[in-house]
Every structure is written in C-alpha cells, then in structure tokens.
SERO-4910 file (N, C-alpha, C, O; in steps of 0.05 Angstrom, whole numbers):
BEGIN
 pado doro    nc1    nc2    nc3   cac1   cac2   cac3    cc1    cc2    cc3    oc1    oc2    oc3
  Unk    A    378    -68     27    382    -46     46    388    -20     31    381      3     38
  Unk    A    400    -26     11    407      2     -8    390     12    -13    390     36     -7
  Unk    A    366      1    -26    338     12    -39    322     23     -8    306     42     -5
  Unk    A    331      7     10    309     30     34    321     59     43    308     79     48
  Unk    A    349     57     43    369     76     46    358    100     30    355    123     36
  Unk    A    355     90      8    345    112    -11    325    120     -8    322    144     -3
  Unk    A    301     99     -9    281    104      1    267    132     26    251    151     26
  Unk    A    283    120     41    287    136     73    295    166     61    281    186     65
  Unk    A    320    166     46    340    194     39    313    207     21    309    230     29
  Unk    A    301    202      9    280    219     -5    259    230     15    254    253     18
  Unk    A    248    209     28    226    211     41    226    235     62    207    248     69
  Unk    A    256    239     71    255    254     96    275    276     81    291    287     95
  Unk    A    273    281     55    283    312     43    313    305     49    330    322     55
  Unk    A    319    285     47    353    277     40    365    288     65    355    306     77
  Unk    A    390    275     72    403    276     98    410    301    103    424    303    124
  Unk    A    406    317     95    419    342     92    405    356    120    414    372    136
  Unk    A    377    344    117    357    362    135    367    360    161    372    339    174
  Unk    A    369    387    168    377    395    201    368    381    219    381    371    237
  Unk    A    342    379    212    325    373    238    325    343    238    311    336    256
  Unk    A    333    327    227    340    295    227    359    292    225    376    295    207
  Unk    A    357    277    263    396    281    268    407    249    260    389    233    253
  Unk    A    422    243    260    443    226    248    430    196    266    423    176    254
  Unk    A    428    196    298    424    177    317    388    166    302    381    143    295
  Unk    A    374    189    301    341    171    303    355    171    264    360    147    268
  Unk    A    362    175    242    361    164    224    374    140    225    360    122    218
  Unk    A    401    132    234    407    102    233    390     89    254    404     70    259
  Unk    A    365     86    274    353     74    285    327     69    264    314     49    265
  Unk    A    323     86    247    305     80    224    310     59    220    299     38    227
  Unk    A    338     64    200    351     48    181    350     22    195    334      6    186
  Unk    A    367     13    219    377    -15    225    341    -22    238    332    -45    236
  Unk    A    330     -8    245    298    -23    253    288    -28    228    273    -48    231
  Unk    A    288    -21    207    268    -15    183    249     -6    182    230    -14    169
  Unk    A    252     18    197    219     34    198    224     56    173    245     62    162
  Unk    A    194     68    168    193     87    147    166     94    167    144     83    168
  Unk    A    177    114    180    155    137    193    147    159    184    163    176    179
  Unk    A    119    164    181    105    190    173    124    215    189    133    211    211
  Unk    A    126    243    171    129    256    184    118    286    177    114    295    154
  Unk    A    114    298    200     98    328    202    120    344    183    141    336    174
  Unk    A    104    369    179    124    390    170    144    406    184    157    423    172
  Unk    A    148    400    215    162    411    224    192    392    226    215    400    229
  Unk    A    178    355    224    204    343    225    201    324    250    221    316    263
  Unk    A    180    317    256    164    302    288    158    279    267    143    283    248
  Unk    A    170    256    271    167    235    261    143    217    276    139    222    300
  Unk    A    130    200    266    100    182    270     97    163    262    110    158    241
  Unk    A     79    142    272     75    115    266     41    114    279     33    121    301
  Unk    A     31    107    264     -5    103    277     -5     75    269     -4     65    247
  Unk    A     -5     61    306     -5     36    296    -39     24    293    -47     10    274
  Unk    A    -56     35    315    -81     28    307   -105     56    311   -112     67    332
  Unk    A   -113     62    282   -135     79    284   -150     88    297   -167     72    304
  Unk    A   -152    114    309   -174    125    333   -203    134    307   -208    126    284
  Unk    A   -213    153    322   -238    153    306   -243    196    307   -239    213    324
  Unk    A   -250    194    291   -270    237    295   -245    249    292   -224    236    288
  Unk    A   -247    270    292   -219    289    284   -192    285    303   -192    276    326
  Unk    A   -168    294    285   -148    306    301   -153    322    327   -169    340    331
  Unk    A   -134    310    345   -132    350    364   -116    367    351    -99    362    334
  Unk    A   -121    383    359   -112    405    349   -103    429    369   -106    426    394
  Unk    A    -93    447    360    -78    467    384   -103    477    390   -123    482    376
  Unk    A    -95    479    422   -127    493    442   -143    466    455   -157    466    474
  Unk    A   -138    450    443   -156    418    454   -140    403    477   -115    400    477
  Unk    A   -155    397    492   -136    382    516   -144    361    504   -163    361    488
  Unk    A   -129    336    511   -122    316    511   -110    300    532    -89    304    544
  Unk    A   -131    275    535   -113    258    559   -107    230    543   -118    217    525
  Unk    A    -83    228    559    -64    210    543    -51    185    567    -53    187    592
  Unk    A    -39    163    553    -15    148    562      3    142    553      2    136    529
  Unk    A     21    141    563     45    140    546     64    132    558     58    128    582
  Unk    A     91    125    551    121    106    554    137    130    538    132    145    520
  Unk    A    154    126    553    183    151    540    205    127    537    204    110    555
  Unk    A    224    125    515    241    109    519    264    123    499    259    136    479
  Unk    A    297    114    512    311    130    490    314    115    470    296     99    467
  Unk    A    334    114    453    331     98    425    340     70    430    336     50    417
  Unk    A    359     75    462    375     40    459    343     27    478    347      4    486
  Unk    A    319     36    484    303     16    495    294     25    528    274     19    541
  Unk    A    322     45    537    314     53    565    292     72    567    288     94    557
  Unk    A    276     54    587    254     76    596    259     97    618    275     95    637
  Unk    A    246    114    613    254    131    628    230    155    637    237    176    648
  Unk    A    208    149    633    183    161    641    157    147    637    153    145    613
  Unk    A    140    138    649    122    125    640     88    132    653     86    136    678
  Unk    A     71    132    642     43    147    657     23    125    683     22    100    680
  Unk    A     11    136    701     10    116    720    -19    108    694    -27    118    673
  Unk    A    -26     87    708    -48     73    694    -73     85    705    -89     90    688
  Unk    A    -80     92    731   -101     93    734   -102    129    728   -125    138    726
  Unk    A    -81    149    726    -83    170    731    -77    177    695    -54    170    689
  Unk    A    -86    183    681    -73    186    656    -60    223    661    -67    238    679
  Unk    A    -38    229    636    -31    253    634    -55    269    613    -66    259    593
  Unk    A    -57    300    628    -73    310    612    -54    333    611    -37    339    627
  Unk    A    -60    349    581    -45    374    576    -62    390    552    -73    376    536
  Unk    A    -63    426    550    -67    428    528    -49    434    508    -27    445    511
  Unk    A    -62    425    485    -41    425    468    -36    454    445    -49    473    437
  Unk    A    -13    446    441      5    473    433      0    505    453    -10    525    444
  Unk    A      8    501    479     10    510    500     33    509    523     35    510    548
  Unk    A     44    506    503     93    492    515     77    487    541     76    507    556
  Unk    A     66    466    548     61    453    567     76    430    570     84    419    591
  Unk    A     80    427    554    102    392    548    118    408    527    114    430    518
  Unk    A    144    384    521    168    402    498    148    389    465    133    373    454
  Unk    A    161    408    463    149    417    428    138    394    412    118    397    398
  Unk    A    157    365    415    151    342    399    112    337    403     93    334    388
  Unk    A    116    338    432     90    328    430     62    350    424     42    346    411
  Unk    A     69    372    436     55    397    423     47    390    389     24    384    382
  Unk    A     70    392    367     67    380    340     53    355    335     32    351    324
  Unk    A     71    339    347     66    302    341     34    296    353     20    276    346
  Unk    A     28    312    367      0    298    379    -29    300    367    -50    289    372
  Unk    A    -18    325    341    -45    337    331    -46    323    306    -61    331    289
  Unk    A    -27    298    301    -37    267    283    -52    254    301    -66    238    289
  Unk    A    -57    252    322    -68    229    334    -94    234    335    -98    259    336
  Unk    A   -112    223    335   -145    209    345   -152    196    367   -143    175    376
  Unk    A   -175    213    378   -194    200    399   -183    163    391   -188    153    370
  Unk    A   -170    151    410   -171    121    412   -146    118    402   -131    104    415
  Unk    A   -139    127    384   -116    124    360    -85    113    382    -77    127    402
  Unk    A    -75     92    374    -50     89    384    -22     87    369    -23     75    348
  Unk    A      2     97    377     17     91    357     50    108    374     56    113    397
  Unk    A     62    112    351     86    121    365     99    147    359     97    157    336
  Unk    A    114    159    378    125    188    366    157    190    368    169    189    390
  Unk    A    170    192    344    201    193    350    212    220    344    211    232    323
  Unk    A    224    229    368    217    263    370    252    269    368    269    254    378
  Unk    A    255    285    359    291    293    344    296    308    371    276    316    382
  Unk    A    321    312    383    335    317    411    322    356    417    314    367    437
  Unk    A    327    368    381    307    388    394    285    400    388    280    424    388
  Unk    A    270    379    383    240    380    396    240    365    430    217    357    436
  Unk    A    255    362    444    251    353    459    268    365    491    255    380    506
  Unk    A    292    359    499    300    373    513    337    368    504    355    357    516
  Unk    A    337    380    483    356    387    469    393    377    481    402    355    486
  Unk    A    408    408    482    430    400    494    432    403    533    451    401    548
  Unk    A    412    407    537    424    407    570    412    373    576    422    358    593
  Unk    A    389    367    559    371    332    565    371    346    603    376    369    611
  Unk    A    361    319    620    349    321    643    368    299    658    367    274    654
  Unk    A    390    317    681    404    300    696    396    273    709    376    267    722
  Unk    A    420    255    698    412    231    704    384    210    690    378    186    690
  Unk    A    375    228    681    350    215    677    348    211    636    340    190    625
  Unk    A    359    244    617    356    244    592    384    250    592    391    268    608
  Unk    A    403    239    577    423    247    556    427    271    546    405    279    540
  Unk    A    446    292    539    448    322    526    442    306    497    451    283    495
  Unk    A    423    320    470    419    316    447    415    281    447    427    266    432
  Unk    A    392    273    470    384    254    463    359    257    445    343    276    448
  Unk    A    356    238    428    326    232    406    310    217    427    322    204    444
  Unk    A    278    218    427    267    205    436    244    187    431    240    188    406
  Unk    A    229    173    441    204    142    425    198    151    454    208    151    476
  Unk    A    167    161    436    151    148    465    123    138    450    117    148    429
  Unk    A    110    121    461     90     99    460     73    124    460     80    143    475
  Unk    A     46    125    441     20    134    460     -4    120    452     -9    105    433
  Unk    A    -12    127    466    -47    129    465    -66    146    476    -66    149    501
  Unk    A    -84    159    459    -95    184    460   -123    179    470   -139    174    452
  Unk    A   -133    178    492   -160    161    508   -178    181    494   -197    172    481
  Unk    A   -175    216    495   -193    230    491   -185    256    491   -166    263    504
  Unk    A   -202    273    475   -195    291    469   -222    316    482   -244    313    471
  Unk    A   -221    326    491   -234    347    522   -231    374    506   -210    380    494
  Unk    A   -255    392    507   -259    416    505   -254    428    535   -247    413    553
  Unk    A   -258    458    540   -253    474    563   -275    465    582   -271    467    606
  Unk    A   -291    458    576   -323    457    592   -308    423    611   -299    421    633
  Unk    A   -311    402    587   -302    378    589   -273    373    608   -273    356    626
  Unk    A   -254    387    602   -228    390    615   -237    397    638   -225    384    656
  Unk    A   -258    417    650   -257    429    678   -279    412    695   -285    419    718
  Unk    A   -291    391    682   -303    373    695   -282    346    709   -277    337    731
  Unk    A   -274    342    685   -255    324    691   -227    329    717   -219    312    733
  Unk    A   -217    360    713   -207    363    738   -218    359    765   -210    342    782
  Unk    A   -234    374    766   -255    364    792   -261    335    801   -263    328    824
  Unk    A   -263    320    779   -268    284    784   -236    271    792   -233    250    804
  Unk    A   -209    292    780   -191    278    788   -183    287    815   -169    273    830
  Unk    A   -191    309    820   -176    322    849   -193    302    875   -186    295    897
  Unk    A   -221    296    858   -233    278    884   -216    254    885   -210    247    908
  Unk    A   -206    237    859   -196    217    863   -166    220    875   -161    202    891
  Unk    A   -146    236    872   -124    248    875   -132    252    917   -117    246    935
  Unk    A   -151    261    918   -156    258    953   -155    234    966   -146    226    987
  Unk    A   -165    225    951   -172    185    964   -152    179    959   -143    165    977
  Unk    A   -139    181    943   -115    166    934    -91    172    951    -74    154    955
  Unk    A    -90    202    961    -66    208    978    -80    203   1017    -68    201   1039
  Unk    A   -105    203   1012   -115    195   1044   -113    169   1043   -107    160   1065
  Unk    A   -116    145   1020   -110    119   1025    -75    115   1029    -66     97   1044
  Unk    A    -65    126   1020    -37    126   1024    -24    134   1054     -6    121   1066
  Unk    A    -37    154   1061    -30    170   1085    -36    149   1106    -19    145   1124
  Unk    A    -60    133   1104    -63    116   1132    -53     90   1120    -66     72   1131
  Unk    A    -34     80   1103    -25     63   1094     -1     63   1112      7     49   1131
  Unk    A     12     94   1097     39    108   1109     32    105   1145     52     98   1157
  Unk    A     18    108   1155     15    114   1187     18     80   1197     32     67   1212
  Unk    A     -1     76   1183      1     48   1193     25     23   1201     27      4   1217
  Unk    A     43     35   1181     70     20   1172     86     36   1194     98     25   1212
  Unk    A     84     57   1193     98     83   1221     98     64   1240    120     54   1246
  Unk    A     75     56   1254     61     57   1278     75     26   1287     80     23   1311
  Unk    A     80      6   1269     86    -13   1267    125    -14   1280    137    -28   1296
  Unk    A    131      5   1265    161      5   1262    167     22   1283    190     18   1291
  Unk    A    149     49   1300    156     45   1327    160     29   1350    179     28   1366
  Unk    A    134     14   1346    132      2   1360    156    -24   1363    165    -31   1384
  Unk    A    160    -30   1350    192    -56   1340    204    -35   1352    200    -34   1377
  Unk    A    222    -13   1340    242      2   1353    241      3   1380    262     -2   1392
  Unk    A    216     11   1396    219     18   1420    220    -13   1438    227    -13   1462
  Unk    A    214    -37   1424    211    -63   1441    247    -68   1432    257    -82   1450
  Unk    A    263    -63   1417    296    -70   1404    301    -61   1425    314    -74   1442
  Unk    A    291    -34   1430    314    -13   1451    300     -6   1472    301     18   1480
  Unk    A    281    -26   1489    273    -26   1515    256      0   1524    248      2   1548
  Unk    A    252     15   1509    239     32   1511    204     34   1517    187     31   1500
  Unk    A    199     39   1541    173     41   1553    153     64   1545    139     77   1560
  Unk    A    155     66   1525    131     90   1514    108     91   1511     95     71   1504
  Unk    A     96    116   1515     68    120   1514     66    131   1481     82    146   1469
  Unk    A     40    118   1474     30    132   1448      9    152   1447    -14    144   1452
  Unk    A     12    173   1442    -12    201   1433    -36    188   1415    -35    164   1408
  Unk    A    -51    202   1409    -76    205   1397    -61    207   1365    -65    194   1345
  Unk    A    -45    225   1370    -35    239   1342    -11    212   1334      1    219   1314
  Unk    A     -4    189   1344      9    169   1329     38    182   1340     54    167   1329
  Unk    A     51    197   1351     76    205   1374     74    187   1395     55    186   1410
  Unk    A     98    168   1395    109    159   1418    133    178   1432    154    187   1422
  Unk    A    119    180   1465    154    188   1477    150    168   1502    134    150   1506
  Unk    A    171    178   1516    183    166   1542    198    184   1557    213    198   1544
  Unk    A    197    187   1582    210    206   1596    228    188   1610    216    172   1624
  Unk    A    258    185   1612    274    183   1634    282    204   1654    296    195   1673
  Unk    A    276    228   1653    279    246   1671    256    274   1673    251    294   1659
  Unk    A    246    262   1695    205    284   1691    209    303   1700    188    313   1707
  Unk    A    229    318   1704    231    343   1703    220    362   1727    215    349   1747
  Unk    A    214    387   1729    197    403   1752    183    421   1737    192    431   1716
  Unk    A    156    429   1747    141    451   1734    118    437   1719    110    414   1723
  Unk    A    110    454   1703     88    453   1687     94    432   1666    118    430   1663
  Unk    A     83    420   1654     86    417   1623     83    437   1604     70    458   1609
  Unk    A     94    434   1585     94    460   1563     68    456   1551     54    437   1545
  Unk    A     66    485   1548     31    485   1534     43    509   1510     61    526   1512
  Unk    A     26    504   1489     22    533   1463     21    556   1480      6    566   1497
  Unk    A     45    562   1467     49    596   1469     72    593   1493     79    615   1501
  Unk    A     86    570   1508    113    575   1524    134    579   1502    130    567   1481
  Unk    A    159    596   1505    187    593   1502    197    566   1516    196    561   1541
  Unk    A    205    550   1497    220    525   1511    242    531   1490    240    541   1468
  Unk    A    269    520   1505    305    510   1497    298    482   1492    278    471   1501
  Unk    A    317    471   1476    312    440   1470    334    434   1460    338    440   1436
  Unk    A    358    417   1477    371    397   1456    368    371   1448    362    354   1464
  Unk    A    370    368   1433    366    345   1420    388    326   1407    410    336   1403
  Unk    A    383    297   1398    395    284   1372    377    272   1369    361    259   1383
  Unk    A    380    278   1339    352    265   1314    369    243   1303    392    246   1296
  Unk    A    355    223   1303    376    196   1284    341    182   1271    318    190   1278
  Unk    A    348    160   1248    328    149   1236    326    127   1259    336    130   1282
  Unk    A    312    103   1251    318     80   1259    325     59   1259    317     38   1270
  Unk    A    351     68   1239    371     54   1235    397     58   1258    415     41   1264
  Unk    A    396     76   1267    407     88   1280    430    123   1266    446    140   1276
  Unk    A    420    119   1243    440    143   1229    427    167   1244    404    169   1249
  Unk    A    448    185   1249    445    206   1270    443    226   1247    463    228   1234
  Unk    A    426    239   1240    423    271   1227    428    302   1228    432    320   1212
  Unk    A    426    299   1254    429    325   1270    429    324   1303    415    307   1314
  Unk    A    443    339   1315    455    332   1331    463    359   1353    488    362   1353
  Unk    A    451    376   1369    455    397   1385    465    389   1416    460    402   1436
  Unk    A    480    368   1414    490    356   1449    517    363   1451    531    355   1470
  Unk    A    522    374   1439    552    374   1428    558    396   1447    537    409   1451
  Unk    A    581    406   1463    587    429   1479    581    459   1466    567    475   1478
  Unk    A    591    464   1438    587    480   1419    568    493   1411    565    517   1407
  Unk    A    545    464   1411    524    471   1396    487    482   1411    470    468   1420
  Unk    A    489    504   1407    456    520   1414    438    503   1422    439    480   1412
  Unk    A    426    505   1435    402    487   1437    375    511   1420    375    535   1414
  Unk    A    353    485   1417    341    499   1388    317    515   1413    308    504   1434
  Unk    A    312    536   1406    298    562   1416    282    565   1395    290    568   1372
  Unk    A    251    562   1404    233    565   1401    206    560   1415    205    542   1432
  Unk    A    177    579   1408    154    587   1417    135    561   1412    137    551   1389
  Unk    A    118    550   1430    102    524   1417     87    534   1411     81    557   1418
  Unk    A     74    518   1394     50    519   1381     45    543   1358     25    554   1351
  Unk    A     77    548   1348     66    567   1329     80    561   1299     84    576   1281
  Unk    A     84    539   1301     93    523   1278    120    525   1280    124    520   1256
  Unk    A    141    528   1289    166    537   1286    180    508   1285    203    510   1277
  Unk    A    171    480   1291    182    456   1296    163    442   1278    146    453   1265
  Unk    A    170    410   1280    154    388   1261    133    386   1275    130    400   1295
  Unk    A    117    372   1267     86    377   1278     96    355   1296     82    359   1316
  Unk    A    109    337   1300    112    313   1321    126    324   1339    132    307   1356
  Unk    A    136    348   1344    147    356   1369    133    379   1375    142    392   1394
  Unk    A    118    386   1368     99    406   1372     78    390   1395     71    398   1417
  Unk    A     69    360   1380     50    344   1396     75    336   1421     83    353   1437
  Unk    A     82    317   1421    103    311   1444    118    323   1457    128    310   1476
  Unk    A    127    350   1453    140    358   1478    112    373   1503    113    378   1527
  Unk    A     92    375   1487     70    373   1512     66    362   1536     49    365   1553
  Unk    A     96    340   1531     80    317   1560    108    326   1568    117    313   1587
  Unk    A    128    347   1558    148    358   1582    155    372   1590    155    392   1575
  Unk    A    170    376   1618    181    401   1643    207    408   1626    222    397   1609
  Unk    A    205    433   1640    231    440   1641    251    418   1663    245    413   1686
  Unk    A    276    406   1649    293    398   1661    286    366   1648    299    346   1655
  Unk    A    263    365   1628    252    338   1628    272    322   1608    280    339   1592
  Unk    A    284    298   1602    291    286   1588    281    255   1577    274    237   1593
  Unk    A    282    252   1550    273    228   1545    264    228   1510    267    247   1495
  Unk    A    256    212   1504    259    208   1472    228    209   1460    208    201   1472
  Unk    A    228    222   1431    202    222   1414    196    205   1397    215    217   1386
  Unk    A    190    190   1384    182    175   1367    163    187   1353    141    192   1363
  Unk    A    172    195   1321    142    203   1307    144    192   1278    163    193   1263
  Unk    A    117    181   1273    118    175   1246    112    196   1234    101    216   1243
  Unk    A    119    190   1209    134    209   1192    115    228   1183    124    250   1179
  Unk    A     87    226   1180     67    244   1165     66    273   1187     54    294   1183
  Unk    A     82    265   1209     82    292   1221    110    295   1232    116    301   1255
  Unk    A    124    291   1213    156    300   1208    162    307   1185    153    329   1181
  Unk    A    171    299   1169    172    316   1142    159    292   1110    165    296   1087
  Unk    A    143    268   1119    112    261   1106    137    246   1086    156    234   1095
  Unk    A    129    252   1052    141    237   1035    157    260   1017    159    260    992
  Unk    A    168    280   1033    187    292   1024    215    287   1038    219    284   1062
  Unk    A    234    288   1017    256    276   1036    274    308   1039    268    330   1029
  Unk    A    297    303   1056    305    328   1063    326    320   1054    328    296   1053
  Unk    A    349    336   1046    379    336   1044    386    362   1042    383    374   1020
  Unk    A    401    378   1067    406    404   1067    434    404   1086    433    402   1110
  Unk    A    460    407   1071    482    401   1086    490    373   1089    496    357   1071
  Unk    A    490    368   1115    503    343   1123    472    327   1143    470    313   1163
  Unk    A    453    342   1124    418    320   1139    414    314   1113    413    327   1092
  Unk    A    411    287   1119    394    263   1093    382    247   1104    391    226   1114
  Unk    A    352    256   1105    332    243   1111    308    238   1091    291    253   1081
  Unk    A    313    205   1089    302    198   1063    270    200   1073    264    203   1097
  Unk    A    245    198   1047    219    197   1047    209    180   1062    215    156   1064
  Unk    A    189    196   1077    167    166   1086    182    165   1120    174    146   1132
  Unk    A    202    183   1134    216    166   1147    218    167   1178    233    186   1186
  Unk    A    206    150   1199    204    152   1224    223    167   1239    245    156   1234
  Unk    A    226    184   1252    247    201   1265    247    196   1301    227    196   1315
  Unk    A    271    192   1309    270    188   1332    293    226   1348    307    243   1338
  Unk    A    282    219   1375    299    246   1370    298    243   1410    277    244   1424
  Unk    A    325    240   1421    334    243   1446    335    275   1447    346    292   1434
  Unk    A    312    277   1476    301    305   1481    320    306   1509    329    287   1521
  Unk    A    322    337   1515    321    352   1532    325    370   1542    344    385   1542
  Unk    A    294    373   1559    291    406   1561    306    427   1575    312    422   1599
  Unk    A    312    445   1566    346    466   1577    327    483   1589    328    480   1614
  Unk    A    305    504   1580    296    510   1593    272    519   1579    271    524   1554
  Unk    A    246    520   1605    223    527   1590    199    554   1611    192    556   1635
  Unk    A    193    569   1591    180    595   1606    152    597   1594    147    596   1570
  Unk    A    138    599   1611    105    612   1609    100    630   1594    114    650   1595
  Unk    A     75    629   1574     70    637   1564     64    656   1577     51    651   1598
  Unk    A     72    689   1568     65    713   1579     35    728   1582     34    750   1593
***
C-alpha cells in the first residue's frame, strides 16, 4: 500500500494540489484505483474504447449515465429510453462534465470522478447532494451530433416525448376514472359522468338557468382528496365564497366543465380526475398539499349566479 500511496502522491502532483480534495483521494487509495486525469484536475477511467475522435467543446453529445456519491448512493440516473443530450463546454451541466467528457468516444464507456468543485461545490443540492460532496458517475457516450444532427434529433424526440406524455395522460385518466367511480359507490353517491371524465351529483337543483361561459357565479366549496384530507375549505362563517366569471379560465378546468350542470342555489359534489385539476404537478401553497396525479373531490354550492351581460 505504501508504494501505491506514492504512486498516487506523484501521479496527481502530490497532495498538496487544491483541486484534489482529501475524500475522492482516500476513495482512490482504499478502492485501488489510479485514474487518468485532465489538466484541470477531472479525474477518468475508460473502461471500454469508443471509436473516431473526442468531443470536443461545441459538439453535442448524447449520453447515459448514473451519478453516485463516493459511499455508493445514487442519486441521479438517465431514463433508458430517453438518453441526456447537452452541448458541451456550454455550463449546460457543472464543469466536471463539460471537461471530463471531451476524453470520451463515440461508444466509449467508463467513469468520471469529479472533485466537489467541479461539480456543485459548497451549497451541493438539498436533500439530494451533500455541501463539498465529490462525485462518480458511470457513462456512456452513444454519440456525438453536430448542429445539423442535434436539430434532427430534437424533432425525433419531441415526437417521441408526445406519445410518451399522451400514453401517460390516458393511462393517468384511466386510473382517475376508476377511482371515482369506487369513491362515489364507498360514499353512495349517484353521479353522472361528462364527456370530459367530471363526475357530479346534485343534492339540491337549485332555480334558474344553468351556468353557461361568461356568467358571474359565487361558489363555496370544500376540496378534500379521496382519502378524505380536506385542503381547502370556504364553508366556514368567515370565509368568502370564491367569485368568479366562467369560462375564462379563472378555476380548474374540472370546475369550469361541471359547474355547467348548476343553478344558482344548486348544491352537490364534483369529482374530477386530475388531468383537469392540477395533472402531475403537485401543489403545496400554505396549508394546501395536494400531491401529483390527484383526484379532487369538492362539495359545491352555488351562493349566487348572474347572466352573462
């Protein structure tokens, strides 16, 4: 071990060097690695040969890759069917890989152990990177894309990136449509279903018109999941009832569709899956936490509602 110690202390310009911090040199040491390294200090391993030149700064490159910190936790990893593309030396990504990537080759696989700042230094990434963590990430370099090449390839992914979020979307509806329907058979609920995938029910039908785009309607409400956790909540003596114009976006698109089927004075409940409530973004603003993906139920009624002028 002495003779690699030394070994190592020459190779990388003796411990002294700034830029090789104390953590990735004893992960050398106790692994027994002796990794190539750039002139900036971006340590390397090519475990199997790609072929034709380096990239180089200005070349895109699409890649896969594993992020892991030094004790083994992963903590970023590339989907398989979607690889990451970036160009390089364009602080598109942090510095390690900008440097570290212009060793690699079309095909070439191998590893990059990137010092805390080449990477995301002392603030690291809450919860997720360590302050002055070092990092290993796995790659493999599929290909290397000129500007012509890169702007084809976008186009081929945004078509696949469509299918991929429309196969999801009627995945997502499907699963909705399912879990109304249970909720409303738990809780006796006699509802009709819309075109647009909105279940309601009226216990109290109210007088007048139905609301059409472009009335002023009052609306209180309570929104709960269906679990029963309550989110928000305007029944309260205190609290406003929510004032707003239909049909001009001012509400979720599921109460935009369903309060159509009500009067003023009308009461009774919405059911909407989620792609037209707030989809696979989750909300947390105050004291509302409403996780992704998530069916919303919401006890309606109408306070008051006026004709469009």
């Amino acid at each position: 071990m002495k003779w690699l110690l030394t070994t190592l202390t020459l190779f990388f310009f003796g411990f002294t060097n700034p830029i090789f911090s104390q953590n990735i040199k004893t992960f050398f040491e106790q692994n027994e690695l002796n990794p190539k390294s750039t002139e900036d200090g971006i340590f390397y391993v090519i475990e199997e040969e790609g072929n034709g030149e380096k990239a180089k700064k200005g070349d895109y490159v699409k890649i896969k890759y594993r992020g892991t910190l030094l004790d083994g936790t992963e903590f970023d990893v590339s989907e398989e069917e979607f690889p990451f593309v970036f160009r390089v030396g364009h602080r598109q990504v942090i510095k390690g890989w900008d440097l570290g990537l212009q060793e690699f080759q079309t095909g070439s696989k191998g590893k990059l152990f990137v010092p805390s700042n080449f990477g995301y230094g002392k603030n690291g990434i809450a919860d997720v990177i360590p302050a002055n963590a070092d990092l290993i990430y796995e790659i493999e370099l599929l290909e290397i894309m000129n500007s012509k090449q890169y702007n084809q390839y976008m186009k081929e992914l945004e078509v696949k990136e469509r299918q991929r979020f429309e196969e999801k979307r009627k995945q997502q509806f499907a699963t909705d449509k399912k879990i109304i329907q249970n909720y409303a058979v738990d809780n006796k609920l006699r509802t009709k279903r819309l075109a647009s995938g909105v279940s309601y029910v009226l216990t109290k039908k109210g007088k007048g018109s139905t609301a059409k785009p472009g009335d002023f309607i009052e609306v209180k409400y309570k929104g709960q999941l269906t679990d029963g956790t309550v989110f928000d909540d305007s029944y309260g003596k205190r609290a406003e009832p929510f004032k707003f114009v239909l049909g001009k976006g001012k509400a979720i698109e599921g109460w935009e569709e369903g309060l159509k089927n009500f009067k003023k004075g009308s009461e009774g409940w919405l059911l909407i899956p989620s792609a037209l409530a707030y989809g696979p973004r989750a909300i947390r603003e105050g004291k509302i936490n409403i996780p992704a993906n998530s069916v919303l139920v919401f006890k309606i009624k109408v306070v008051d509602l006026k004709p469009k002028k």
